[in-house]
C-alpha positions as CSV (number, residue, x, y, z in Angstrom):
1,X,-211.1,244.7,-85.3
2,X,-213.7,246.4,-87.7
3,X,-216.1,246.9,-84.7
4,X,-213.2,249.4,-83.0
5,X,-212.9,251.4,-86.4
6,X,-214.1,255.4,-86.3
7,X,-214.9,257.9,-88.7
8,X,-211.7,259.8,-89.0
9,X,-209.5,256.6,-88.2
10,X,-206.7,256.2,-90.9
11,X,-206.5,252.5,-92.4
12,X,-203.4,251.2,-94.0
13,X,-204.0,248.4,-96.3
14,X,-202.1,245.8,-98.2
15,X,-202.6,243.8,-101.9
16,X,-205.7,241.6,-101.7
17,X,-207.0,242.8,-97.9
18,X,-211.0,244.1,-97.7
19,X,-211.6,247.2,-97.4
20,X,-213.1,247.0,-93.9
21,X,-215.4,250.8,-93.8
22,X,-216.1,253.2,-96.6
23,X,-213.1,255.4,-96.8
24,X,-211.3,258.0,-98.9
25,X,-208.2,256.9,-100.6
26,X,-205.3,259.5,-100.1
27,X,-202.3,257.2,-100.5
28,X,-201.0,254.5,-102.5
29,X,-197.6,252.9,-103.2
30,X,-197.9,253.1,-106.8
31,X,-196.1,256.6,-107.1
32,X,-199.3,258.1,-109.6
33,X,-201.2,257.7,-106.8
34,X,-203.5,255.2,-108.6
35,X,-204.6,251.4,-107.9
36,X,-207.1,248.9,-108.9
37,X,-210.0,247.4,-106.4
38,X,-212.5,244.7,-106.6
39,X,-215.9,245.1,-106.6
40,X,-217.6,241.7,-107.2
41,X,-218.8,241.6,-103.7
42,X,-220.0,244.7,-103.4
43,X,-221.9,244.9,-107.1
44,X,-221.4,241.5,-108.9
45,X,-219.1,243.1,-111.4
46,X,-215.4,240.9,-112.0
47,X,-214.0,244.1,-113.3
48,X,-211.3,245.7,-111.9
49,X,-212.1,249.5,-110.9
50,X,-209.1,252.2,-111.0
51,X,-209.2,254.8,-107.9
52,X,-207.2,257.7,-107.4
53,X,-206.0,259.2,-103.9
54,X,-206.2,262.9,-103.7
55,X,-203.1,264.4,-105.4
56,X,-202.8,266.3,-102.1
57,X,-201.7,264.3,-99.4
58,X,-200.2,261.5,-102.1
59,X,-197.7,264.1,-102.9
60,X,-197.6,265.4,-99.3
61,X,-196.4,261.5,-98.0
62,X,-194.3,261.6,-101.2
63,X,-192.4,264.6,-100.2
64,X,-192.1,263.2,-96.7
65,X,-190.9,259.8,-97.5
66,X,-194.0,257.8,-95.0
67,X,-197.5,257.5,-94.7
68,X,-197.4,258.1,-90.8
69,X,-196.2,262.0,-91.9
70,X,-200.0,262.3,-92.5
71,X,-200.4,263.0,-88.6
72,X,-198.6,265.9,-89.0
73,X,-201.4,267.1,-91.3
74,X,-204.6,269.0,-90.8
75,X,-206.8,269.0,-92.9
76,X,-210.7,268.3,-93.0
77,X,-213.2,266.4,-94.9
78,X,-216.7,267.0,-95.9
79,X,-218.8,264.2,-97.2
80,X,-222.1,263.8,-97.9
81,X,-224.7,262.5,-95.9
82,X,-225.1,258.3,-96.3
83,X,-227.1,257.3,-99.4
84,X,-227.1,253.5,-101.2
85,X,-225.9,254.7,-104.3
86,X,-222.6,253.4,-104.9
87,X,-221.6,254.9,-108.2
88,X,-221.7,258.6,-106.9
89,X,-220.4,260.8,-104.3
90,X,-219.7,264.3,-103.7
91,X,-217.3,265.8,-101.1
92,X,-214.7,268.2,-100.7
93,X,-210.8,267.8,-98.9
94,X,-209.7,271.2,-96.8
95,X,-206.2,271.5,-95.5
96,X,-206.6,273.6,-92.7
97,X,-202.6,274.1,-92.3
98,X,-202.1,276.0,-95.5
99,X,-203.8,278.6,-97.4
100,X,-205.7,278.3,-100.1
101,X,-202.9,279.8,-102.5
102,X,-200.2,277.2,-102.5
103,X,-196.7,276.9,-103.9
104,X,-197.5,273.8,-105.9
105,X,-200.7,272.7,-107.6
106,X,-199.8,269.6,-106.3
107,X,-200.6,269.9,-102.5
108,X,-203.8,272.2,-103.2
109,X,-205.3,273.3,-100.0
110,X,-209.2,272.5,-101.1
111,X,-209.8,269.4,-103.4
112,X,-213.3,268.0,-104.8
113,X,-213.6,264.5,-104.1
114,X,-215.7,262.3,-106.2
115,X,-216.5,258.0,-106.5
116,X,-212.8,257.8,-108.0
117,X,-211.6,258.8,-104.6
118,X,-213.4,256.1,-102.4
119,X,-213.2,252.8,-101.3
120,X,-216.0,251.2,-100.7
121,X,-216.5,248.6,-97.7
122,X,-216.6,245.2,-98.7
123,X,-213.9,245.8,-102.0
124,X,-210.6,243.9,-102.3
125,X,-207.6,246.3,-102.7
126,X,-205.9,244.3,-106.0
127,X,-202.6,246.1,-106.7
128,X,-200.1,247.8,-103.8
129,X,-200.5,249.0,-100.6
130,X,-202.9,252.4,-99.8
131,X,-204.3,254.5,-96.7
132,X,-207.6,255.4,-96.2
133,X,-209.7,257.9,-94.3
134,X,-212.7,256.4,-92.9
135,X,-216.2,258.5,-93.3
136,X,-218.3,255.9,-93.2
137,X,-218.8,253.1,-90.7
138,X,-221.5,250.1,-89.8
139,X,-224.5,250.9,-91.1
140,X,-223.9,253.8,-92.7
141,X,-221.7,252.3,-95.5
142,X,-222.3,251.6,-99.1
143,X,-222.4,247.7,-98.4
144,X,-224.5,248.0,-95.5
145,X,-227.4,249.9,-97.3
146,X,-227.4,248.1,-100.4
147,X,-227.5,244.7,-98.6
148,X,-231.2,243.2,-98.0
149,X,-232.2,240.9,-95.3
150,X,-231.3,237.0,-96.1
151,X,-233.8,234.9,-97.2
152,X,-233.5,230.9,-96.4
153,X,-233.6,229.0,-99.2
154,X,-236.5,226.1,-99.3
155,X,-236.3,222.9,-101.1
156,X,-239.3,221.7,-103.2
157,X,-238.9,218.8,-101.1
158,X,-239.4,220.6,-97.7
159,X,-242.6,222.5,-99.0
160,X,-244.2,218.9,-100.2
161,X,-243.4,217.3,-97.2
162,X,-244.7,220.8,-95.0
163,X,-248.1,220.2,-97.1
164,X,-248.2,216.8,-96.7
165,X,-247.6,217.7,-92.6
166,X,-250.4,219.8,-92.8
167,X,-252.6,217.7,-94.7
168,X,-252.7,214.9,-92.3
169,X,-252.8,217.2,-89.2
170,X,-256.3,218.3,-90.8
171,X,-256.8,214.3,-91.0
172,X,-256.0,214.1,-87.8
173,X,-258.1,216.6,-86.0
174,X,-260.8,215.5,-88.3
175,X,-260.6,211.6,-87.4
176,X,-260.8,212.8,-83.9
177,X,-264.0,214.3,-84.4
178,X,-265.2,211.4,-86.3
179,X,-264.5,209.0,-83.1
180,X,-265.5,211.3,-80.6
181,X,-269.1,211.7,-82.9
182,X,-269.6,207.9,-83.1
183,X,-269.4,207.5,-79.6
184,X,-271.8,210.9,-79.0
185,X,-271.0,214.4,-77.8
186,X,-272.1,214.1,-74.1
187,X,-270.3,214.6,-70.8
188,X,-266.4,215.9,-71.1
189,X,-266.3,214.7,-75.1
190,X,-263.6,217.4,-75.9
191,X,-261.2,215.1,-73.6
192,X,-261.8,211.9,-75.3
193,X,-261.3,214.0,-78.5
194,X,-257.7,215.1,-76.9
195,X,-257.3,211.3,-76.2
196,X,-258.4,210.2,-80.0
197,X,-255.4,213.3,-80.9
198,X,-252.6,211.7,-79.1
199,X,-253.3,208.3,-79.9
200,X,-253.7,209.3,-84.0
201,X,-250.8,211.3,-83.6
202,X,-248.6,208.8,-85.1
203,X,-249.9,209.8,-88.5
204,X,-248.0,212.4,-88.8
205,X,-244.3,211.5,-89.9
206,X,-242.2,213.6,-87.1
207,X,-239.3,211.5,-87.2
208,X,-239.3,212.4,-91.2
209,X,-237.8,215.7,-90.7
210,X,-235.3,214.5,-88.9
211,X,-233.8,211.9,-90.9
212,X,-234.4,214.2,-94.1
213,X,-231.9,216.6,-92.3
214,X,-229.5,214.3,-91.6
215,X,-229.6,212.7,-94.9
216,X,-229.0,216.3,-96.5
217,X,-225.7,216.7,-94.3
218,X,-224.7,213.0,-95.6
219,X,-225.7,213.8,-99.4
220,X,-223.3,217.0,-99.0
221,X,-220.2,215.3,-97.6
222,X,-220.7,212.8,-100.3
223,X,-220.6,215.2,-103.3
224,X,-217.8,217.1,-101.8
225,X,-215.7,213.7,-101.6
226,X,-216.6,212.6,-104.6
227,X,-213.6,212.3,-107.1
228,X,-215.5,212.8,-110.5
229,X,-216.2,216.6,-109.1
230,X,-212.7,217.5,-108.2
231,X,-212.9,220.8,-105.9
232,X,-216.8,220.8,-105.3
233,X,-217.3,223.2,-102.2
234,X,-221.2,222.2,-100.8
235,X,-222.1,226.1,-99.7
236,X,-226.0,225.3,-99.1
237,X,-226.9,222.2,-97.4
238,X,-230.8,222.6,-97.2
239,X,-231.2,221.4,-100.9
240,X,-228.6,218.9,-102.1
241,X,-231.4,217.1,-103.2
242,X,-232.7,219.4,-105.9
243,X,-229.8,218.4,-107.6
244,X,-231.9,215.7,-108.9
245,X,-234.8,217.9,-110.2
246,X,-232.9,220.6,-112.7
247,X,-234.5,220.8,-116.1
248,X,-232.7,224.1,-117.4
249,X,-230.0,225.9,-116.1
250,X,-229.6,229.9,-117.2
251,X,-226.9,232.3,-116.2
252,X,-225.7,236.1,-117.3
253,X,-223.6,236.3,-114.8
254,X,-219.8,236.3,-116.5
255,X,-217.1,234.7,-114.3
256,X,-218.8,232.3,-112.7
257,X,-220.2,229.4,-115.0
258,X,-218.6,231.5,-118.5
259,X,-215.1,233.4,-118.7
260,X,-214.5,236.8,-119.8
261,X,-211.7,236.3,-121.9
262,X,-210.9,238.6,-124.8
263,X,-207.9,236.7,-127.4
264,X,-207.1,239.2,-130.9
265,X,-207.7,237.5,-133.7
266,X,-207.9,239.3,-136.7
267,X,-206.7,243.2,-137.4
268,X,-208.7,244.2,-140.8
269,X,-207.3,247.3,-142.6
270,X,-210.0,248.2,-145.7
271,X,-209.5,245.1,-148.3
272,X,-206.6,243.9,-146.1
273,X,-206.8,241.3,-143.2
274,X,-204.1,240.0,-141.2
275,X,-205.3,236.7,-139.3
276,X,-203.0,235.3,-136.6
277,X,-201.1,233.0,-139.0
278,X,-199.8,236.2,-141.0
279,X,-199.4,238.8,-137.6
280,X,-195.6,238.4,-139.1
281,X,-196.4,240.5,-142.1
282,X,-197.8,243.1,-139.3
283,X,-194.5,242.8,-137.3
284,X,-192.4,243.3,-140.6
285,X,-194.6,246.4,-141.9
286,X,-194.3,248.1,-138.3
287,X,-190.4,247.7,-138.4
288,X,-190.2,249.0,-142.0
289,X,-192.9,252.1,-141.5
290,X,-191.1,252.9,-138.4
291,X,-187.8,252.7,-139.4
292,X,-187.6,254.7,-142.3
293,X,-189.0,257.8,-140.2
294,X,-191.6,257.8,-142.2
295,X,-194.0,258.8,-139.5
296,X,-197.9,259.2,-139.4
297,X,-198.7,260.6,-142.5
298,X,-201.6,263.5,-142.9
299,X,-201.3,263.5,-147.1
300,X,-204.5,263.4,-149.2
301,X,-202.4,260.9,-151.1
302,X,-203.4,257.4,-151.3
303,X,-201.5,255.7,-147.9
304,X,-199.5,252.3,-148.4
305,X,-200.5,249.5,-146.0
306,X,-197.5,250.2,-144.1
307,X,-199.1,253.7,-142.9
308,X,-202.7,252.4,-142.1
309,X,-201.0,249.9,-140.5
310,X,-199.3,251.7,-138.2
311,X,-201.8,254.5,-137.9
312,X,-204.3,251.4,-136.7
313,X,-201.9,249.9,-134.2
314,X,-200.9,253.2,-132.5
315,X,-204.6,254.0,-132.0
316,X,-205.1,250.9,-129.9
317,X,-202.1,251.1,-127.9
318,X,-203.2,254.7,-127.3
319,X,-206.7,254.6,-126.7
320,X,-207.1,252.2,-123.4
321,X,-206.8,253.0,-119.7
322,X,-204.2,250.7,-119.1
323,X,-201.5,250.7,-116.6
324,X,-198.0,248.3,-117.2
325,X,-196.3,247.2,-114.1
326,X,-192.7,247.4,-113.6
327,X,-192.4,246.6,-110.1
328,X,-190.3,243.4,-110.5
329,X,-187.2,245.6,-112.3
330,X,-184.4,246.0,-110.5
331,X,-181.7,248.4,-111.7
332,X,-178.3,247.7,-112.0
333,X,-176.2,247.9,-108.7
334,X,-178.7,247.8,-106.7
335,X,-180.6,251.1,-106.4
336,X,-183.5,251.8,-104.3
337,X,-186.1,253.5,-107.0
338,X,-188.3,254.4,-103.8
339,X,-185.8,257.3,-102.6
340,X,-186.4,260.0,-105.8
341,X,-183.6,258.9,-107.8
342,X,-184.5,260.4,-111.2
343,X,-182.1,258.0,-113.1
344,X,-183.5,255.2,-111.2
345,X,-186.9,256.0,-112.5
346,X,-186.1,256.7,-115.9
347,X,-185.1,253.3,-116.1
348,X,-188.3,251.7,-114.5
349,X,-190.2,253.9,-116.8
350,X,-188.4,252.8,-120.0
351,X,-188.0,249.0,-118.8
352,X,-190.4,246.3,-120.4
353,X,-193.4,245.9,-118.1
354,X,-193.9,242.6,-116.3
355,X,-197.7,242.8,-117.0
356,X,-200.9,245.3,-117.4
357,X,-203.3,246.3,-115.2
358,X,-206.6,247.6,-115.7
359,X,-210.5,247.5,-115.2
360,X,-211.0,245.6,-118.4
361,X,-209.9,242.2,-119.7
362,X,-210.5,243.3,-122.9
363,X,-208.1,246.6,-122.6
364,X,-205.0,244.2,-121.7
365,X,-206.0,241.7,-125.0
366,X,-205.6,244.6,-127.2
367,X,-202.2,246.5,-125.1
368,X,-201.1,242.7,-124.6
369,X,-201.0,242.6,-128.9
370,X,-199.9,245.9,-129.6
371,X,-197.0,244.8,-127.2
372,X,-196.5,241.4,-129.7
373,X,-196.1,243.1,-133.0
374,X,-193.5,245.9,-131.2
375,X,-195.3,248.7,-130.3
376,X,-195.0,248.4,-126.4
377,X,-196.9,250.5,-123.6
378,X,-193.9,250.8,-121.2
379,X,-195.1,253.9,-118.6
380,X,-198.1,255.8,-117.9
381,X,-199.4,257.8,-115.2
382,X,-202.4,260.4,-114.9
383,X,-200.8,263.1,-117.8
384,X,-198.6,261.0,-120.3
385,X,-197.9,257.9,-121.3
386,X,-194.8,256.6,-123.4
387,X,-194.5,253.8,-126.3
388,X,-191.7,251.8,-127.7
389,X,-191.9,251.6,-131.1
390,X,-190.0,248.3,-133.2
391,X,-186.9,250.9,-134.1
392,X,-186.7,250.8,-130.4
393,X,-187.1,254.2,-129.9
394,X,-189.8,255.9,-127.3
395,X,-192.2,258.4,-128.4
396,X,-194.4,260.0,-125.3
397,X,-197.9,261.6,-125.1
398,X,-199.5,263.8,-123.0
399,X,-203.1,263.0,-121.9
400,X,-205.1,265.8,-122.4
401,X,-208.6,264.5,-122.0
402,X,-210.0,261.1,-121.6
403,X,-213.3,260.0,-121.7
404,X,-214.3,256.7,-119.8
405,X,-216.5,254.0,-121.4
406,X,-220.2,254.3,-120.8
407,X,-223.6,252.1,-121.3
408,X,-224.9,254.7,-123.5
409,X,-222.0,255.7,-126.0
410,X,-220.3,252.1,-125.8
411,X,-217.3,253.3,-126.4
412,X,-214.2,255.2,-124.7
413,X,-212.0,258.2,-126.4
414,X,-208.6,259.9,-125.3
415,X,-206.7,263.2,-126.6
416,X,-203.5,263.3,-126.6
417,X,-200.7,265.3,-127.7
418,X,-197.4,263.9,-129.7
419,X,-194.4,265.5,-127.7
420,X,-192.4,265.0,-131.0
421,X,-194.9,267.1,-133.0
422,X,-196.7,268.9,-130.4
423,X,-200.0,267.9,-132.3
């Protein structure tokens, strides 16, 4: 039950479970330590968010072989104190069972913890399994503080027929008056003024209300049987009825009524475009640039179309923060790629992935055609990532910097370093 969970409790999760307090991320099954949550309850956005558990106790459950060795650990966490923003935090993992000077960088004893290292309460985990550390419970979490009390939603229907209701009470109390006045204001008049109340009370529609309810809940079950709207889920049953009054509908909001799909449709080099109908001639150029060795080429000589070509396509499968999945291959014979084998992982790494991951839609359209004109993203991780080129070959790069995408630059950058030509 959420209502038994503590700060401090460790939470295991699976693929598509919510995150059920704010917590810090320190394992994950993917063996980077990296996974993908969604966010679209939490701030409205479809995209998929990458987190990162702290290379410290991923690689100490790594070395161990199970996540339950993290009882054997000690270690504290400081947090900051509960704020609403959502994009920022600021903390700091200490492993109070080693000192500060460790054998590997790996298992550091004092780690600074930032947003990439949460989970936020009311995300989805979308890819593997992970544990948690909770810091944050009830209404101290992220969701909590950014929610805002729930307003009922009114009908125009329900406000006429409230001023209407008050209308005629005024009518009411004032026809009282007017009989009580013919017949004079002597003696007890204010209880044949009661008396004129109940017997005019009949002017005001009470039974209305009623039936307008009840009609709502019949409108409702009618549009959600109805078989020209296949699938239509009634989630507000107070104004069916303004159905019938929308003049203009507007929405921003992608995912809902519009679809944030990105397709490649044209790569332009200079005075040369290829459009979908000639992506062969891209194919073709990649296998001949490629195959003759000839390699990215830094000459102040005029390039062929061959070299811009391949120059263009190796920047896009390069510059993305994409991850492939391979965990549908199964090696040959049978082995178990979870207990260290080196071979065993070699293989997954060099095996076609079964599909991408990442925060962007549009990051996956571009890896996704890279991948269709032969130059494949088959394995990445936090410092390198490794391509197959058409000649079938695999050239690897280390990441040396990457810089994310951002409102204000609208754009996103990576270094990285040719393990073939160390530049």
């Amino acid at each position: 039950m959420s209502s038994d969970i503590k700060v401090g409790d460790l939470i295991h999760l699976e693929k598509n479970q919510r995150v059920p307090a704010d917590m810090i991320l320190l394992w994950t099954s993917d063996r980077n330590g990296s996974c993908f949550i969604r966010t679209d309850q939490l701030d409205g956005e479809t995209d998929w968010k990458l987190r990162y558990a702290i290379p410290t106790t991923h690689a100490y459950i790594n070395r161990l072989g199970h996540p339950s060795s993290l009882w054997d650990m000690e270690a504290q966490v400081y947090a900051e104190a509960p704020r609403q923003n959502i994009h920022n935090f600021e903390g700091t993992f200490v492993r109070t069972d080693v000192t500060l000077t460790t054998p590997t960088d790996s298992e550091a004893a004092e780690v600074s913890l930032n947003i990439d290292h949460t989970l936020w309460s009311n995300t989805v985990l979308a890819t593997g399994s992970a544990v948690g550390l909770v810091i944050y419970t009830g209404s101290e979490t992220r969701a909590v503080m950014n929610s805002s009390r729930v307003r009922t939603k009114r009908g125009k229907i329900d406000q006429e027929i409230n001023n209407i209701t008050k209308l005629l009470f005024c009518i009411l109390v004032l026809l009282a008056l007017v009989m009580v006045a013919l017949k004079g204001f002597t003696g007890s008049w204010y209880k044949y003024w009661w008396r004129f109340i109940v017997l005019f009370s009949y002017i005001i529609p009470l039974a209305l209300r009623v039936n307008m309810d009840l009609a709502k809940i019949v409108y409702s079950f009618m549009i959600m049987r109805d078989r020209a709207l296949p699938n239509c889920l009634v989630r507000n049953t107070n104004i069916p009825e303004e159905l019938g009054r929308i003049c203009y509908l507007m929405s921003d909001k992608t995912g809902t009524l519009t679809q944030n799909e990105m397709v490649f449709k044209k790569l332009h080099l200079g005075s040369v475009a290829f459009a979908p109908d000639s992506m062969e001639e891209v194919v073709q150029g990649l296998r001949s640039h490629f195959t003759t060795g000839a390699g990215v080429s830094s000459s102040t000589v005029r390039r062929t179309t061959n070299e811009r070509m391949a120059d263009a396509v190796l920047a896009i499968a390069i510059c993305h923060n994409v991850t492939p999945m391979n965990e549908n291959y199964s090696p040959p014979g049978g082995i178990d790629i979870t207990d260290g084998d080196k071979g065993a992982m070699e293989m997954v790494e060099l095996s076609d992935p079964v599909g991408y991951q990442a925060s962007s839609p549009d990051e996956i359209a571009l890896v996704s055609w890279t991948a269709t004109v032969g130059v494949t993203l088959v394995f990445r991780d936090l410092h390198r990532m490794r391509l197959r080129l058409p000649n079938g070959s695999i050239v690897e790069y280390e990441i040396l910097n990457l810089f994310p995408f951002s409102s204000e630059s609208k754009r996103m950058g990576i270094i990285v370093r040719d393990y073939s030509t160390k530049g």
